[in-house]
N, C-alpha and C positions, 0 to 999 in steps of 0.2 A: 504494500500500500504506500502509495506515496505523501510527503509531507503534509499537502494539501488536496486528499483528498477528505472530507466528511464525510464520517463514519455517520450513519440512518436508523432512526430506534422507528420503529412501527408498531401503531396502534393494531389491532388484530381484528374484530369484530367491527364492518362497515369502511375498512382501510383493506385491509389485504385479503378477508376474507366475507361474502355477500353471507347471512345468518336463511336467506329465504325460508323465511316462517321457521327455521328452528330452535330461534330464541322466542317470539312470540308466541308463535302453538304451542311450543313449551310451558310458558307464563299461563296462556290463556288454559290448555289441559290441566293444569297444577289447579288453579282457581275454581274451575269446575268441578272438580274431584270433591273440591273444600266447598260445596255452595257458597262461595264466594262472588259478589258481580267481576266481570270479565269487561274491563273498559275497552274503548271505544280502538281502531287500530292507529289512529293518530298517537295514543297516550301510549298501545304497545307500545310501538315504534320509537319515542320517546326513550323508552326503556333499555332500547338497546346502548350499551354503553356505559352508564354508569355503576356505580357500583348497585349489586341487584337488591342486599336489603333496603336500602336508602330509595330504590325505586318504588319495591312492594308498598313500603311505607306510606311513602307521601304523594306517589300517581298513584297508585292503583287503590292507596288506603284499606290495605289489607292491617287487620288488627296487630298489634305487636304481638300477641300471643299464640297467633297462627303463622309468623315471618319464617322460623325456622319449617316447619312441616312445608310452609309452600315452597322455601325453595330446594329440600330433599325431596318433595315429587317433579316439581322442574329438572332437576337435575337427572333423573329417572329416565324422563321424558329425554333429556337431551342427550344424553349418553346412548340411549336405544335407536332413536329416530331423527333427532335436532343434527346430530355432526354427520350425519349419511345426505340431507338435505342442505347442508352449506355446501357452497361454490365458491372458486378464486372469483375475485372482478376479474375483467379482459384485462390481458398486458400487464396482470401481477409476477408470472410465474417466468415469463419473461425478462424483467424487469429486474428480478431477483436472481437467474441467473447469468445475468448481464455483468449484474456486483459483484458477484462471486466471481465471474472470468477475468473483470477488473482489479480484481483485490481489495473492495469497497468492503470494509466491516458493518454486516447491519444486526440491530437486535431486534427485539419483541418485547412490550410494554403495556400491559392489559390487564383490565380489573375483571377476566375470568379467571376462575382459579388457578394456580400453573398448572399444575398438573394436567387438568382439562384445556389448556390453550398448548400446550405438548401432544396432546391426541390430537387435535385439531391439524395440527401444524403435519403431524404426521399423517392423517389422513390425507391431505394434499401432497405430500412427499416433499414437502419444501421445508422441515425441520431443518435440514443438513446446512441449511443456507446460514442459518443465522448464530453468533458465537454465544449470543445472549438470550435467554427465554425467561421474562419475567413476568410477573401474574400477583394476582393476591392468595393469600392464604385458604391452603383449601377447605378449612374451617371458617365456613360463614357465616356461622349460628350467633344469633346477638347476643350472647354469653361470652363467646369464645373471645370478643376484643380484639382481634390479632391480623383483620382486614385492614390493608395497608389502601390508602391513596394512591391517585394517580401520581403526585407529586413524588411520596417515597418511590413507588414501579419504578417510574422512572429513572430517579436517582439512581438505583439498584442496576438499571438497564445500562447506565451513562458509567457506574462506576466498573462495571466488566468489560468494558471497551477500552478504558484504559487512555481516553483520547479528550482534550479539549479541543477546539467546541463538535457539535455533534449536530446534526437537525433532527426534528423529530416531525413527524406525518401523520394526522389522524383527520376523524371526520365529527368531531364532537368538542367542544368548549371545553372540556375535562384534559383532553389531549394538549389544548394551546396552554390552559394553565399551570399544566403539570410541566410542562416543558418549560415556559416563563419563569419558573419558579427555579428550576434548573439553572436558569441563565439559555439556556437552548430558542432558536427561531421557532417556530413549527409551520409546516405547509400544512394547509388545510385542504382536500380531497372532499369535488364536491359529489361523489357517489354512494355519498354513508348517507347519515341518517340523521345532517343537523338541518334544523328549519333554514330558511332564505334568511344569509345573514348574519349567524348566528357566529359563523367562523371570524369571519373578517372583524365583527366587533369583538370577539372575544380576545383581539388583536396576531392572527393568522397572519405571518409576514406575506402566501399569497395563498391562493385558492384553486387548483390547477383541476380540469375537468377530466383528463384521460394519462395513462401510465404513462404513455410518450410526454406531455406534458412537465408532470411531476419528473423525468428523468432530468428533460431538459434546466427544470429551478435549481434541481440539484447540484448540478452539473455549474451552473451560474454562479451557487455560492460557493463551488469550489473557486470559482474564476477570482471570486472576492475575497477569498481566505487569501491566495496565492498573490493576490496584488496589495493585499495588507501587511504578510511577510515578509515580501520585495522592498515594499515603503521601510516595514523595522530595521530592515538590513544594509539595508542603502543607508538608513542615517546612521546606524551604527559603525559606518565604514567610514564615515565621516571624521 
């Protein structure tokens, strides 16, 4: 890898991998189970992304006392029929082995649990690509405490690369913050799941609509690592 290439942490669900109906049918079969109301697919959809008790909670207003049970039948759900119904987006898998032929370091940065965002990643055969797989704790239950932020993920993701600065890619408000918080850019990917807008306030340095795209930004802020280098070095020779 060379000096100025930037190493790429990737959000998982709605960035590199499409959920099609396997997080919401998931959500919505778990609720049903529990006669629970099953909201509306705008507020699923919502869902995809953050972290999932903090969704049940306060979109879906499932009771605190029921949070664990629904997300151990979601999880049922998802492990049986949800990760056989995800798909790459177009020009992910490509894109990824591009990096890899490159020598581009990228990781994985995601509030499903690791373990489950490692089957996932394996089901698409694109594990191998990445040095970093990082996730929240596979104990989700609101007891357990031990569910990590986007912001830590990150961190986690940024400190196994071994590399300042890094960008980070996602398709949710959670992604740009966790990466700000980092000190990291993040491009924003408009194929997930944020409403109109939603990136760019959440301050997305850009918003790219296809993998060519996104290779291309990347590729840019290599250009500007390498010209801010140039500049340190030049005055240091001074």
């Amino acid at each position: 890898m060379t000096q100025t290439t930037v190493p790429v942490i990737f959000d998982l669900d709605g960035t590199l991998v499409d959920p099609a109906g396997g997080i919401t049918g998931g959500i919505s079969a778990a609720l049903r189970e529990l006669n629970l109301p099953v909201p509306g697919q705008a507020v699923l959809n919502s869902m995809v992304g953050p972290k999932l008790s903090d969704s049940l909670l306060h979109l879906a207003n499932v009771p605190e006392t029921l949070v664990n049970e629904t997300i151990e039948r979601y999880r049922r759900h998802y492990k049986e029929t949800g990760i056989g119904q995800c798909k790459l987006y177009p020009g992910i898998f490509e894109l990824l082995e591009y990096f890899a032929e490159s020598g581009r370091a990228v990781a994985v940065a995601t509030q499903k649990p690791q373990s489950i965002a490692r089957l996932v990643l394996e089901h698409h055969k694109i594990a191998d690509f990445f040095v970093s797989i990082r996730g929240a704790a596979d104990n989700e239950s609101l007891e357990a405490n031990t569910a990590s932020g986007k912001v830590e993920i990150v961190g986690a993701a940024l400190a196994d690369l071994h590399s300042q600065p890094a960008v980070m890619v996602g398709d949710r408000h959670q992604d740009v913050a966790g990466a700000m918080a980092n000190g990291l850019d993040c491009i924003g990917v408009a194929w997930g799941f944020a409403p109109d807008g939603e990136l760019e306030e959440a301050g997305a340095v850009a918003v790219v609509q296809t993998a060519a795209e996104l290779r291309i930004k990347i590729e840019e802020l290599d250009a500007v690592r390498a010209a801010a280098l140039s500049e340190v070095q030049n005055d240091g020779s001074l």
